[in-house]
N, C-alpha and C positions, 0 to 999 in steps of 0.2 A: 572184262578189261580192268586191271591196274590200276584205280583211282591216280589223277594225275593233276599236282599241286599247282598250280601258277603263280609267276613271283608278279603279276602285275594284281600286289594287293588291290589297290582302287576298285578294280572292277567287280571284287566280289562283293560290295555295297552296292554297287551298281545294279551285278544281277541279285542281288537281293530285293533290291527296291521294285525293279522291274517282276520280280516273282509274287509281289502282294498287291500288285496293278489286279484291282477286279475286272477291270474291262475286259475280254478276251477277243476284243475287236482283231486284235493281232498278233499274232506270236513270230513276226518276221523282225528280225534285226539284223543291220548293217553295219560291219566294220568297216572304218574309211582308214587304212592304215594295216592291214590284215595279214600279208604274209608273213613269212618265220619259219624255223624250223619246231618250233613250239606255239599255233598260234592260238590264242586266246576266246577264238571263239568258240572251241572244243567245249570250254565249259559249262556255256550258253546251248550249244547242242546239247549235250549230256540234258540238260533241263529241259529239252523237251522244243527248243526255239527253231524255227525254221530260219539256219542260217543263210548269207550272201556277205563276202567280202572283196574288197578291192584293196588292190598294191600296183604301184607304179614300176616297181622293180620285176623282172620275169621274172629273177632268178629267188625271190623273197617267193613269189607265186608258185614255184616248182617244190620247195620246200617245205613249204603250207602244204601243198596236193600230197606230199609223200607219207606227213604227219598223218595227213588224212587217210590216207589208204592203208597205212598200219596200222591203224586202229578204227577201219570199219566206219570211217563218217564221211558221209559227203557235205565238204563246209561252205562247197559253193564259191569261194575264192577264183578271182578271176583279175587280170589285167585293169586297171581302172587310177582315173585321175580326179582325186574330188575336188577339184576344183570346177569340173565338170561330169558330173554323175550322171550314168546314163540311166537313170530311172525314171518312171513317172511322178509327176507330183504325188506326196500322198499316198508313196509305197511302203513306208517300214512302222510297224509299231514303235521302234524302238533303235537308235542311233549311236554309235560312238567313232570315238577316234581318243586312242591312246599310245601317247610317245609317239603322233605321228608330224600331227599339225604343224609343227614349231619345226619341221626343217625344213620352214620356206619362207618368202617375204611375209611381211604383213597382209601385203595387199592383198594376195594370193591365199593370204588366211583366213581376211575376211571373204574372201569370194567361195572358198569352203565352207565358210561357218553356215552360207546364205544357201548355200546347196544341200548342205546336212539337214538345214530346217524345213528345204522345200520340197523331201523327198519324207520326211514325217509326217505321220499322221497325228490329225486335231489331238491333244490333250497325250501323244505321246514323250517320250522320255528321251533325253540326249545326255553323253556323257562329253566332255571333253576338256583334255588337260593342257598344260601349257608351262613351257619353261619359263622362271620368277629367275629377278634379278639376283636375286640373292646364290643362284647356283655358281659354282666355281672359276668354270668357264666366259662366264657374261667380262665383255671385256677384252678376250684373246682374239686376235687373227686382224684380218682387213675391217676393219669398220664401213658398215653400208647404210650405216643411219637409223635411229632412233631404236637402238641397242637389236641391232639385227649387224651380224657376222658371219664371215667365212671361216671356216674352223675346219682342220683337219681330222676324221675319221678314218675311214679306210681308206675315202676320197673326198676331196673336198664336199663340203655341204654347208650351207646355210644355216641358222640357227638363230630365231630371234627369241628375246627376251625379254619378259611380262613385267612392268610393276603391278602391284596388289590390285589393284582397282581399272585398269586398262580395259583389261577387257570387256568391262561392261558395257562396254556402248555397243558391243556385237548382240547382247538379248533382251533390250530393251520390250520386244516383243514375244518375249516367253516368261514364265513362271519360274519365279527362285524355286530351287528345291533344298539343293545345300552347295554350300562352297565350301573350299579346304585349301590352307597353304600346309606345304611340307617340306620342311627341310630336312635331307637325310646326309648322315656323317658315315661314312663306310672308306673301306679299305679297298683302293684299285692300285694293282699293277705296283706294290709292295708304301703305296702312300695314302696316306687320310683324304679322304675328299668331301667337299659339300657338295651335292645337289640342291636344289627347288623348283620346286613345282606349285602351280597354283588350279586345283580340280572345279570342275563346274558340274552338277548335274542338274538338268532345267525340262519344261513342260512346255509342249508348244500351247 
């Protein structure tokens, strides 16, 4: 198979990091956020990880499965709400969610954060990212409080947005490993844009 690049650079520190993990207690990782028509955990496959992801969207999930079956991987993708994971405590070595979390309330985010951590395993690894005030969009649509919006997409969705330091009171009970703000300036839809983003990866 085609070597096949993904733009969601973040992750490949992520499986990097995860790749020099001596433990080999477990090579099961979960995407919370997972379908696409390109989805991310193909990569994590390729390296050898026994994957499992979930998507709220069917139609994200039919698109992930297709990816999958042209190129020979079974990624394990399936229907799923992490706000409510249906796994057992103490199932994944290894955990993320990317570009997914932030298109919900808060509340709803920490109740994800609390299920990604309770579905890890002792001294495993979590990724997850979060949209930072400083993106372009923070600001537009209905305002629902404490920089959380409705914002049009393809369909409405939700969108909240991070100052620098917010989120920490979601890992009080895990291990820094590194954080990262990003702010990126790119060309959409014939105009300049900002994005940001603010990355977490942590140790239970």
């Amino acid at each position: 198979m085609k070597e096949i690049v993904f733009n969601q650079t973040p992750l490949y520190r992520f499986l990097q990091l995860c790749n020099e993990e001596d433990n080999q207690n477990s090579r099961k990782i979960l995407d919370c956020g997972a379908g696409g028509s390109k989805p991310p955990l193909s990569m994590f496959y390729n390296h050898g990880y026994e994957t499992t992801g979930i998507d709220l969207d069917i139609n994200q999930v039919e698109k992930a499965d297709e990816f999958g079956h042209s190129n020979n991987q079974n990624l394990g993708i399936r229907l799923g709400d992490m706000t409510k994971l249906d796994f057992t405590d103490e199932t994944f070595g290894f955990v993320y969610s990317y570009n997914s979390i932030f298109h919900m309330k808060k509340s709803e985010i920490e109740k994800s954060i609390i299920e990604m951590k309770r579905v890890l395993k002792p001294n495993g690894l979590m990724f997850v990212n979060f949209l930072s005030i400083d993106d372009f969009r923070c600001g537009e649509g209905p305002h629902l409080g404490e920089n959380q919006y409705e914002q049009m997409d393809d369909d409405p969705v939700i969108h909240s947005y991070f100052e620098y330091n917010e989120a920490e009171k979601y890992f009080s009970d895990m291990k820094f490993v590194l954080k990262e703000r990003r702010i990126i300036e790119r060309i959409y839809e014939g105009e300049r844009i900002r994005q940001g983003f603010i990355d977490y990866i942590l140790r239970k």
